[in-house]
C-alpha positions, 0 to 999 in steps of 0.5 A: 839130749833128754829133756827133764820130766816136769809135767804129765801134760809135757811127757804126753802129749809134749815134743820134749824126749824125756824118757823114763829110766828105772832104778837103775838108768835102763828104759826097755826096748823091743825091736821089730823088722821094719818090713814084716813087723817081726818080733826081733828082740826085747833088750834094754837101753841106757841114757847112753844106749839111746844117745848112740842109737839116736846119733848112729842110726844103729841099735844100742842096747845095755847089757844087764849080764855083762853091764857093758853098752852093746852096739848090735852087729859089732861083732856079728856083722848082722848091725839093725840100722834104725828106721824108726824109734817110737816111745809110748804114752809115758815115755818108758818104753821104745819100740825100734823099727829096724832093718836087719843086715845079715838076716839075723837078730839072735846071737843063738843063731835065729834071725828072731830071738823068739824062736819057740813058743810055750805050749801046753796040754792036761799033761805038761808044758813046753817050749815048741820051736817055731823056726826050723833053721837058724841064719848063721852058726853062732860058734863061726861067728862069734868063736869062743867070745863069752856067751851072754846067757847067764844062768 
């Protein structure tokens, strides 16, 4: 499915998909909502990710902490259906345009993984929540499924 990188002129201004994985086989990604443009989620794909993401219509992300391929929604019910996948310039990031089903991205229980900002002032710096209320209960959804924040 991915071509191989042969030339600058190719992978810029080419029609070969040939992305450029890092040392260890992953391309980031962000994920947006289609219709409000959104910020959903940063994650990253493998070469497997991306090929079911391609043939599904279906968000596929790599899991870093648990080193196993995600299909986004398995479990939640909340599936981002591919309206779009754009790749950059040099073909090492993705950007996915997505409808969300279910109305929630985070598996915390916001419907976008960034829900707070950093603020700060002369004194100290923080985080200030920007969304007040989250989408779903994560512990009635996933249950007692590992979380996947490690510290």
């Amino acid at each position: 499915m991915f071509k191989e990188r042969v030339s600058i002129e190719e992978v810029e201004e080419g029609t070969a998909l040939a992305p450029k994985f890092d040392a260890n086989d992953l391309i980031p990604v962000v994920t947006s909502d289609v219709e409000s443009g959104e910020l959903l989620m940063h994650g990253y794909m493998n070469h497997e990710a991306l090929q079911k993401t391609i043939i599904t219509g279906q968000m596929h992300y790599f899991s870093r902490s648990r080193k196993v391929i995600w299909h986004k929604g398995a479990t939640s019910g909340f599936y981002q259906n591919v309206d779009e996948l754009m790749i950059d310039d040099d073909q090492d990031t993705i950007w996915a345009k997505v409808k969300v089903m279910g109305g929630a991205s985070c598996h915390v229980g916001y419907r976008s993984c960034f829900y707070r900002k950093i603020v700060s002032n002369e004194e100290k710096v923080q985080l200030e929540f920007t969304d007040s209320e989250k989408v779903f209960d994560p512990e009635e959804v996933y249950g007692d499924a590992p979380n996947p924040t490690k510290l």
